[in-house]
N, C-alpha and C positions, 0 to 999 in steps of 0.2 A: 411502576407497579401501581396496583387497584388493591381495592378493599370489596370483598363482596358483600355487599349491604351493610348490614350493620355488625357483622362477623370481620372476627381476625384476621378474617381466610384472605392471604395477598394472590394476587393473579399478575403476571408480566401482560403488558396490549397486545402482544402477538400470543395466541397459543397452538402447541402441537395436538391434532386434530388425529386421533391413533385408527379409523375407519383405515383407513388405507394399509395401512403396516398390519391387520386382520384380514388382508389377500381380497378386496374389496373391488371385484370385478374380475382381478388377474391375481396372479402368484406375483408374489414378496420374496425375496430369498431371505433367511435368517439374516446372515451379513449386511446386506441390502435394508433390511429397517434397522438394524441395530445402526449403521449408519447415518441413517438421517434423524434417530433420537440425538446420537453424538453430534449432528451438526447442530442440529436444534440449541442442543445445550451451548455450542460451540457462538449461537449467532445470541447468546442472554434469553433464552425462550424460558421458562421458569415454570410455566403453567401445561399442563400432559393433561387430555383426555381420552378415556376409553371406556370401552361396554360391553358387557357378556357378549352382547346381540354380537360385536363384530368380528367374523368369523370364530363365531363359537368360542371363545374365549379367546383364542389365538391374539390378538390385540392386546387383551391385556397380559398374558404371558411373555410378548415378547417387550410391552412396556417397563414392566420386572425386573424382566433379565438387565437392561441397557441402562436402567434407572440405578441399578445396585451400584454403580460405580461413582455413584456421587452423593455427597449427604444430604439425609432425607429431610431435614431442615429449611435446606436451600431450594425447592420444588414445591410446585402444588400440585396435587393428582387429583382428580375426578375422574368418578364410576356412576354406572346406572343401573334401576331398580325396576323389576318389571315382567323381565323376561327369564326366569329359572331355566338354568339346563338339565337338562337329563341325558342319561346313556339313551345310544338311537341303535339300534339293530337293521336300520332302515338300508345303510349302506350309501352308494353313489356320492354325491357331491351336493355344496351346497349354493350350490350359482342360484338354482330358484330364487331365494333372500338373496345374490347378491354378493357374497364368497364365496371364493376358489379355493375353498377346503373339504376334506370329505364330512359328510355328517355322519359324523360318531355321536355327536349328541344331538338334540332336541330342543327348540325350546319352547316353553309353558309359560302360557300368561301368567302372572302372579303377585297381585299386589297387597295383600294379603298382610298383615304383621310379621308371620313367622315366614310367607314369601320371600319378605327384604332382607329379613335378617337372614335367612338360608342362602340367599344370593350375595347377600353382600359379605356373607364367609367367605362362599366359595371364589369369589372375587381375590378377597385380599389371598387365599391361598393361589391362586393362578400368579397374582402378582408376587407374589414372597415377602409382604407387607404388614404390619400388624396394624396400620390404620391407612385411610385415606382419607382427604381433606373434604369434599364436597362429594356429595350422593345427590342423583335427579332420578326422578321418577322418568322412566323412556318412554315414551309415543303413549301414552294413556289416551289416546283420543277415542278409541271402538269401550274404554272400559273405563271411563267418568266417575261411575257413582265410586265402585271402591276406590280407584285411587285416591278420592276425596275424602271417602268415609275413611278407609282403613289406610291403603299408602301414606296419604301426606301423616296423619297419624303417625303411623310407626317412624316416620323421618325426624317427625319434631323429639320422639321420644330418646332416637338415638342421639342425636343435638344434644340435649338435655343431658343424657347421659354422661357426655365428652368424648363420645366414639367417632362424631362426625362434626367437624367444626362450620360448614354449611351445609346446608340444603336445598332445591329446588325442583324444579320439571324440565326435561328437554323434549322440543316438538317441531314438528316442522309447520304450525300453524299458529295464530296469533290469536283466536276466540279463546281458548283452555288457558290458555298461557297466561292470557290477560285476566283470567278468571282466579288463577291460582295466584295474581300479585294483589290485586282485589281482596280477595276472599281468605286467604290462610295469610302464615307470617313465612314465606320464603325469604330467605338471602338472596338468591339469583335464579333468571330463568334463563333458558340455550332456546334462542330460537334459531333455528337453519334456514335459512335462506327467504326468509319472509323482512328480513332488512336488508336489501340491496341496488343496486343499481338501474337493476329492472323489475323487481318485484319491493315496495315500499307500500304495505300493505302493515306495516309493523309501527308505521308513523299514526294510522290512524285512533290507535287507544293504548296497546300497548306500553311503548316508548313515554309517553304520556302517564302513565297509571304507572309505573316504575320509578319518572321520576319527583311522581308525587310521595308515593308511598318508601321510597329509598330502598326500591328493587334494584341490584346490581345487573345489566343485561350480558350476555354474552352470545356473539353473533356469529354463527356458523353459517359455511356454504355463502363466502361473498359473490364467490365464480359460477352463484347458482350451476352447478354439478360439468362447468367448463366451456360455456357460451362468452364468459364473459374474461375467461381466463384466454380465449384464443378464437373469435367469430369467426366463420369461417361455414361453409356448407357441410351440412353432418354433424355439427356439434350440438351438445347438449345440453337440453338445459332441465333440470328439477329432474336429470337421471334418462329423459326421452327424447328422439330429436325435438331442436330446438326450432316452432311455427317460423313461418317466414315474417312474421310480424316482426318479432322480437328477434332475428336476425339480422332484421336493418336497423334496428333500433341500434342494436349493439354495434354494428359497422358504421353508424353516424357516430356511435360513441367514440369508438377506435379512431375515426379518422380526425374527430375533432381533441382527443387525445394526443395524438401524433401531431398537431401543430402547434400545439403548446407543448411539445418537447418531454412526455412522459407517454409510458405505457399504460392499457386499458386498467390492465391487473395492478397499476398503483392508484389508480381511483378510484378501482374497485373496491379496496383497502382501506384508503383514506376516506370515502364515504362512508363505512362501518363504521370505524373506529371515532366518527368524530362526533356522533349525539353523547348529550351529555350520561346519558344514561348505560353507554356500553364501558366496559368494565373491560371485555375481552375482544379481541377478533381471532378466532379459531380455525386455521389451513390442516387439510389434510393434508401428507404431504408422503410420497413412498421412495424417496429417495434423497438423499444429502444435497444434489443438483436442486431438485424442488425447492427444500427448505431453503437455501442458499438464496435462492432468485424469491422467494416470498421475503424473506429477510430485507431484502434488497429493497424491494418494492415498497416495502411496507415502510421505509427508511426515505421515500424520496418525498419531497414536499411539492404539495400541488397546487399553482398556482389557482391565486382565485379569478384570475381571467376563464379560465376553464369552467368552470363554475357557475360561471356568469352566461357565459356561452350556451351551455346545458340547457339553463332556464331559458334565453332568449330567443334558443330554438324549437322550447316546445318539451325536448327529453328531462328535464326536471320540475317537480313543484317550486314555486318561491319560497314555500316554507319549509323545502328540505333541507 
């Protein structure tokens, strides 16, 4: 277990990533993520995240439900700030964003004071919770000035209060990020996929400025969105097929992976998880199968010959 920053707040190094079990590309069956939270719990996973944004609430609803069966003591949950729902009369589905839910509701920028806290009710009611441990402001990158002026504001206030025992930003970009460990007093920030195996773009101030200032990191999307979780023609990486550039890259990875007797997906893992400054490594995961085989992976130990290799072919900096 980890401490986020200078907060209470313990996190397990692997954590449950709730995007997926919110019907994040395809349908979830109810069963079907209520399942792979029980494995989760089943493999010491301690640490649950989720967000309005992920199918509309549906994420953290069904986070709730699967969580109620164990003490709340024993868990850390995070949620995010940002995006308020509303009733949608719009109809159809919500694949556009990215879920395979219908959109009944809407959502509204909102970072606003009375935005987080309206969101962050309606949260804890989706979830059937009277607190959660850590709150991030979501993707603020198109809406800077308030989340600065008034989001991180109303974060520190609810901190303060005892309602939220951390706080920080989640983003898929490392300038904001690095701005907000800088500039305000966060516990931890979520960066997705800007610390990995092909994309270390998070080494250059970030990581640095975190573990100057005793920013806790927490690093999502190691499999940048499954190039690296499985290379191969047609995969994806950052959500789109994945350039031919960074296709080979990944199959020089894979195959110099494979003779040192591990999988891609456990060095995908163990490269997150090993700056001093990551606190978490965060898998989405939509099935008990999934969590089971990240479990796995993230359990296996990676020789430093591999390592070594990396650099002296070119695929790694020396300083990573």
């Amino acid at each position: 277990m980890s401490t986020l920053g200078r907060s209470a707040v313990a996190v397990s190094r692997l954590a449950f990533g709730g995007a997926a079990v919110g019907n994040l590309f395809t349908e979830v069956s109810d069963e079907q993520a209520h399942e792979a939270v029980t494995a989760a719990w089943e493999r010491g996973i301690r640490y649950f995240d989720t967000a309005p944004h992920y199918g509309l609430g549906l994420s953290e609803q069904r986070l709730g439900e699967a969580l109620k069966a164990y003490p709340r003591t024993e868990f850390t949950l995070s949620t995010k700030v940002g995006r308020r729902l509303e009733p949608s009369g719009a109809g159809g589905d919500d694949l556009a964003n990215g879920f395979a839910v219908p959109a009944a509701r809407r959502r509204v920028w909102d970072f606003s004071e009375d935005g987080v806290r309206r969101t962050l009710e309606a949260s804890l009611e989706r979830l059937g919770l009277d607190r959660v441990d850590v709150v991030y402001l979501h993707d603020p990158d198109d809406h800077a000035e308030s989340a600065f002026r008034e989001g991180y504001p109303a974060l520190e206030k609810l901190r303060s209060e005892g309602v939220v025992g951390a706080i920080g930003a989640g983003m898929n970009q490392v300038e904001m990020l690095t701005r907000f460990v800088r500039d305000t007093d966060v516990d931890v920030v979520l960066c997705a996929g800007r610390y990995t195996l092909l994309d270390r773009s998070a080494l250059g101030g970030l990581l640095p400025a975190a573990v100057e200032r005793g920013v806790s990191v927490v690093v999502g999307g190691a499999f940048n969105s499954g190039l690296l979780a499985d290379p191969q023609p047609g995969a994806t990486y950052n959500y789109t097929a994945a350039p031919a550039e960074l296709l080979d890259k990944a199959l020089r990875m894979k195959e110099i992976a494979g003779r040192h007797g591990i999988s891609l997906r456990a060095a995908a893992l163990a490269f997150c998880a090993a700056h001093p400054a990551v606190a978490s490594v965060l898998v989405g995961a939509r099935s008990a199968a999934e969590v089971h085989d990240c479990a796995d992976q993230f359990a296996v130990p990676v020789p430093e010959a591999f390592w070594q290799e990396l650099r002296d072919t070119g695929l790694l900096e020396d300083h990573a």
